[in-house]
N, C-alpha and C positions, 0 to 999 in steps of 0.2 A: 474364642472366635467371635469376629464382630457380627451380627443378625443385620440383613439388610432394614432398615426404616422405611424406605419409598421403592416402591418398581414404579417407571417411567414407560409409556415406548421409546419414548426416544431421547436420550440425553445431549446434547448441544456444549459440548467444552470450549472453555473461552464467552468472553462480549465484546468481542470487537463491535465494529458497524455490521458484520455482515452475519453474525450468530444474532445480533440484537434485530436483526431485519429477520431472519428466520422466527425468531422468538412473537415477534408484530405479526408477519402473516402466522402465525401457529394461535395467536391469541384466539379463545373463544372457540376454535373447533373442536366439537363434542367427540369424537374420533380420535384423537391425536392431544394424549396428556405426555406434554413435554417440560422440562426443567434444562433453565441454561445454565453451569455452571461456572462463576468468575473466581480465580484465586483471591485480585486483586478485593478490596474492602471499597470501593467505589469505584465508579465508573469515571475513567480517566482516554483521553486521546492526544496525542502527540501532544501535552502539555510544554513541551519544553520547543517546541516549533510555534507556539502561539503570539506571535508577533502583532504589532499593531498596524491593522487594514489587512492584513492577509487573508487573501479569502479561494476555495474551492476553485478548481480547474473544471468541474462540472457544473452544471445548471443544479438549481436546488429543487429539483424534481428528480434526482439521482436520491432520494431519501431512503429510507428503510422500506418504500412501501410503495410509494404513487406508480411505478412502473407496474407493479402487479395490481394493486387494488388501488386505487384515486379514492375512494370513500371511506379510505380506511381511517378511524378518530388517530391512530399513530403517525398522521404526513405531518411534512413540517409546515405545514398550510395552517391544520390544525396547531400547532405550536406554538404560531406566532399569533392565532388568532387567542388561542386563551393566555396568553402572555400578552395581550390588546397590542399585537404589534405588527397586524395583519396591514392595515393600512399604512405605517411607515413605510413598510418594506415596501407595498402597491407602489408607494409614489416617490420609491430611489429608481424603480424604473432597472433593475438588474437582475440579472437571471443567477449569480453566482453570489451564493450568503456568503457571509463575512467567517471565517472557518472559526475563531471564537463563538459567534452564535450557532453554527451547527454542531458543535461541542455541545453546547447547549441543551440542544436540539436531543440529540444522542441521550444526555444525562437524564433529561425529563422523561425521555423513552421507558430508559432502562429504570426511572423509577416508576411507572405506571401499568409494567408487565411484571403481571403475576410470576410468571416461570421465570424471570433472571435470577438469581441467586447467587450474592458478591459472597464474598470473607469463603469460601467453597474450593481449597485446591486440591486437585485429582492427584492424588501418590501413585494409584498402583489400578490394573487394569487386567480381569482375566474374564474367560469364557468359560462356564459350568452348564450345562443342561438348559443350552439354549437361549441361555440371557449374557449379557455384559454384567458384571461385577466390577463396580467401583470404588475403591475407598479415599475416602474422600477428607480432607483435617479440615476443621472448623472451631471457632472460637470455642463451641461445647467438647472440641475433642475430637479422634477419630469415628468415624461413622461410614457406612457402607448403603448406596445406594445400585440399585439395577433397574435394567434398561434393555428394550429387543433390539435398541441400533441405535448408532453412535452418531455426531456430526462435529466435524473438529475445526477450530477457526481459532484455534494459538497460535495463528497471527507467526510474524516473524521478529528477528531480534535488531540490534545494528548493528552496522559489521565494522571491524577494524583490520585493515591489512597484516600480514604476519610483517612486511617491511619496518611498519612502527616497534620497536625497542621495546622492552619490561621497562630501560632505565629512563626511557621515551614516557610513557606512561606513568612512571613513579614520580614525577616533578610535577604532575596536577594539573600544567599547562597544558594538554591535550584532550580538545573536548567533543565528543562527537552531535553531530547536529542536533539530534534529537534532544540534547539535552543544551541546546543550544541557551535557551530563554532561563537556566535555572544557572548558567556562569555568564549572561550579558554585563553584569554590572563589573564583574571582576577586569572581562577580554575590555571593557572601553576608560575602567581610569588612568589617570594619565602616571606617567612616570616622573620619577623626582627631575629638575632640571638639568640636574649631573650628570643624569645617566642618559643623556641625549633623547633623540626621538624611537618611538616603540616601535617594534614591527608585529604585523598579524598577520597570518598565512589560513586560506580557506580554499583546501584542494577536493576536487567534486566537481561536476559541472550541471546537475540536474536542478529543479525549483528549488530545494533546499538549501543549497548551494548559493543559485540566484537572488532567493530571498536575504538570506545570512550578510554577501555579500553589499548587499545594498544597505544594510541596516546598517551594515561598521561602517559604510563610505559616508554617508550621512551624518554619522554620529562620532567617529575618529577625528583628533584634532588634526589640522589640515598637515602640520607640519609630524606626524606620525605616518609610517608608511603600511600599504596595505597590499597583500598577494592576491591573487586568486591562482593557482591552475588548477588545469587539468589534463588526461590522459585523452581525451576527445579531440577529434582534431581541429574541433568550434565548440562552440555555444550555440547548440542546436536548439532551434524553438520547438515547443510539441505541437506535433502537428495535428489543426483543429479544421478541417475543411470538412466541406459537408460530405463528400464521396468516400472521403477516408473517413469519417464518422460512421458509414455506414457500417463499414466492416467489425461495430460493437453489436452486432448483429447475431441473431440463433443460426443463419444460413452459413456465414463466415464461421461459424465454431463448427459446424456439420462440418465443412471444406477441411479447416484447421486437424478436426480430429481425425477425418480419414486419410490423412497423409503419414506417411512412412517416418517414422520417428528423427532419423537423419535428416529427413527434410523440413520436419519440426522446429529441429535447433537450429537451423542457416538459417529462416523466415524469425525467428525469436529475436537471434541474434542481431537480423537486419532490421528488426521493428520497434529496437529501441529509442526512436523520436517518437512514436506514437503513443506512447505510455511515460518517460523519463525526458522527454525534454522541460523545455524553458517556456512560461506562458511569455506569449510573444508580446503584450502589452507592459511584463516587467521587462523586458531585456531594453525596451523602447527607453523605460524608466532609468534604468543603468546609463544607457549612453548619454542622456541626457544629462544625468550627474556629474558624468565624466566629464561633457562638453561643457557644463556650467565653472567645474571645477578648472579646466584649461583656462579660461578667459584671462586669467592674470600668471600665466604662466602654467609651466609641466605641475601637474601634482604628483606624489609621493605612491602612484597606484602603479602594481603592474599585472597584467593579464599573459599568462603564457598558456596555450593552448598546445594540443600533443606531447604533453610532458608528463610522465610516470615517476612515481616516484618509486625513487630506487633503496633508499634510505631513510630512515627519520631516527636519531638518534640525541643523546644530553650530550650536552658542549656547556659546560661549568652552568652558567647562569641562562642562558641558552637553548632552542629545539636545533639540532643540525639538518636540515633537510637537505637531502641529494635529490634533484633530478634527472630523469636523460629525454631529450629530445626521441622519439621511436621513428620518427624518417631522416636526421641529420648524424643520430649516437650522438651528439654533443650532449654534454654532462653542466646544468646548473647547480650548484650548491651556494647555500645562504643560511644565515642563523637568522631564528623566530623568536618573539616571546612569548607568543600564545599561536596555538594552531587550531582551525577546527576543521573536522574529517566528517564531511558531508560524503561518505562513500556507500552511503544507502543500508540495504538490510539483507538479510540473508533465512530463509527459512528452515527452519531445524526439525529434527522431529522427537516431538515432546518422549522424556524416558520411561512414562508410564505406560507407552504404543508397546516397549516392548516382552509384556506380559501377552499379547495379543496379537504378537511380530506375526505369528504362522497364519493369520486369518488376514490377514493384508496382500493386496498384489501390488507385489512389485517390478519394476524393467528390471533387467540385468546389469544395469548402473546403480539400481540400488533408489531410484526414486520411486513416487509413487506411481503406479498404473491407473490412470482416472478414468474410468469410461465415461462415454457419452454423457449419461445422468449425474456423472460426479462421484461416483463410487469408487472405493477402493479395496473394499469387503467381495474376500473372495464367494460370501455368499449374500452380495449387495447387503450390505445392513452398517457399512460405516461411509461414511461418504463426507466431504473435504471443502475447503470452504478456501478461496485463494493461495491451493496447494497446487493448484494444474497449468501455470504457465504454461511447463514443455509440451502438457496434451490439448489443451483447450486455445493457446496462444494471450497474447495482449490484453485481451478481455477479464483475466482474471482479479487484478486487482483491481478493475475499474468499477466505483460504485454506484457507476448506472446502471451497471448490468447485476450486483446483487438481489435485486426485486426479481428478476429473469431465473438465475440459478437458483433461489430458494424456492420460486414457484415450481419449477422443477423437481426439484427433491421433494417440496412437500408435498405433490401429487404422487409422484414414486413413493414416497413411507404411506399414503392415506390410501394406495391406492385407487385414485378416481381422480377425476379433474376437480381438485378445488380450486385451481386459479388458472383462466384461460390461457394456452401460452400461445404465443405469436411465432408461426413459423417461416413466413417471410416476410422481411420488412424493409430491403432495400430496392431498388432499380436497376442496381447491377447485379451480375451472377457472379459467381466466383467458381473457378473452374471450367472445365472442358463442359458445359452445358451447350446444349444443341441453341443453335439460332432459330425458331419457328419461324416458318411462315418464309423465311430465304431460297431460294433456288440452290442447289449446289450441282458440281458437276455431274453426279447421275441422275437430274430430276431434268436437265438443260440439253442433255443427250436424249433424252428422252422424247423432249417435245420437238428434237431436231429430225 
């Protein structure tokens, strides 16, 4: 039997950005000895999406920490200042870093916080007399760490449709976004001159997507053809106005959570520009390519929008890709030579939850039950980290609001207020909230 090495209060699975922003505000509090645990052997972020000029759809005050604590030494203020980069940044005059430097940003974090702990993957997960039992593999071997509560932020995976083929997959030409930056060189050399011009197919419609796209139109010789669809019925920009900004708000998650679960997923469903669309400054950049690329005639590019794909399969040398139109049923098919499946991510739930399955609440569909606080510990003590889309809404992956949900929970595990949290901070109300200070009809009968 392994002897546990460390008891924690509180263990943190995973370093994404938003266990590493828990880990920032946890730093230093004499009350609250926590350890984050990472599989990976360094700290890594969408490496293979790291394109050149790409940068955040949020302000760089979305950091691990400004939104809870602005004096914390972990913002990226401080970052760029001991990195002497405080003043460049002052004078580009831009609220959105460059997502390579907030990479950056992240990596220098996660090496300056005691509690992160890479080369660390969680096998196996049970509950004995009150504590969490973890065993955990490590370069030294297996080892067993415990803990009074859990917080989980392994993140989600990428997803690949079942429509794509094994024998689709088995010819290497199919690359999913994420690892987009790690086959760029492969998807843009040219073909012998025999074998005519290349094609290249990028089905998605979200920044991913937009970004990818632009990069091959750019970089593809002119006389190479190049796809985009998608299943969307546009190319939706995400929507960045200030009223709708509001709604990343604590009063909008109160409205969010106390709705009726069915009316959960029709609001999810409809609020996918708010979270997955197109920042509207590249789509500007796209048509402008397009339009440069027209001047001497059609180019080689085509855009189909409300197209599903029905199909993707090998055809000798070849991707076959089947379409269909979802408002005409007309069916496009065409052969590829490289494809990439910008179709997003999908979140799973890690196999070592299920040592600990019976202490979880779950809906009747099998997800998790998030309450208010983020918990999913039927006796509050594990709690989730961009697991609650369906309960909490849009707000969940957004990482201006992780400085919000961590102060949250680490007030809830410290119990006390360590980090003030802001209970209303919009203009508008959301819901059936009474109008003050208005007449209605029994105040006007009244005074009749």
């Amino acid at each position: 039997m392994i002897e546990p090495t460390e008891h924690f209060d509180v263990i943190a699975i995973g370093a994404g950005p938003f266990n590493l922003g828990f880990a920032a505000l946890a730093d230093g509090l004499d009350d609250l000895h926590v350890a984050v645990l990472e599989a990976g052997e360094k700290f890594v972020w969408h490496p293979g999406m790291m394109l050149p000029g790409t940068h955040l759809q949020v302000p760089f005050m979305a950091d691990l920490v400004t939104m809870a604590d602005p004096t914390s030494k972990h913002s990226f203020l401080n970052y760029l200042k001991e990195k002497q980069r405080l003043y460049p940044f002052y004078i580009r005059e831009d609220f959105y870093a460059l997502r390579e430097e907030y990479s950056n940003y992240l990596a220098w974090a996660a090496e300056n916080i005691q509690s992160v702990r890479f080369g660390h993957r969680v096998l196996e997960a049970e509950y004995h007399d009150g504590v969490y039992r973890l065993s955990v593999l490590t370069a030294a071997g297996l080892t067993r760490f415990t803990a009074g509560k859990l917080v989980l932020g392994t993140g989600s995976q990428p997803y690949l449709p079942p429509v794509l083929t094994t024998e689709a997959q088995a010819t290497g030409n199919v690359v999913h976004s994420s690892d987009y930056a790690f086959h760029r060189e492969k998807l843009l050399s040219s073909r012998t001159a025999s074998s005519g011009p290349k094609v290249t197919a990028v089905l998605g419609s979200g920044q991913s997507a937009a970004e990818i796209f632009l990069d091959l139109l750019r970089s593809l010789p002119e006389e190479d053809h190049l796809v985009w669809a998608t299943r969307s019925e546009r190319y939706f920009p995400l929507e960045y106005t200030k009223l709708t900004l509001e709604m990343t708000s604590p009063e909008y998650i109160d409205h969010f959570h106390a709705l009726p679960m069915d009316q959960r997923d029709v609001l999810s469903a409809e609020q996918k520009g708010l979270y997955k669309g197109i920042n509207a400054e590249l789509i500007n950049e796209i048509h402008e390519e397009l339009y440069q690329r027209s001047v001497n005639g059609a180019a080689n590019v085509h855009l189909r929008t409300g197209c599903a794909a029905t199909s993707i399969g090998a055809d000798t040398d070849h991707l076959a890709i089947s379409l269909r139109h979802e408002r005409t049923g007309e069916d496009l098919e065409f052969l590829t030579d490289h494809l990439v499946m910008a179709t997003g991510y999908r979140a799973g739930t890690p196999d070592f939850l299920q040592g600990i399955s019976q202490r979880i609440d779950y809906l009747p569909d099998g997800r998790f039950n998030v309450d208010r606080e983020y918990s999913i510990g039927l006796d509050q003590d594990i709690f989730v980290q961009n697991a609650e889309l369906h309960t909490h809404g849009f707000t969940a992956p957004d990482l201006g609001m992780g400085a919000y949900r961590n102060s949250v929970i680490i007030n809830r595990l410290a119990g006390r207020e360590v980090y003030p949290v802001e209970r209303r901070i919009a203009f508008q109300r959301f819901g059936a909230a009474e109008l003050s200070g208005l007449p209605t009809s029994a105040t006007a009968s009244a005074r009749a």
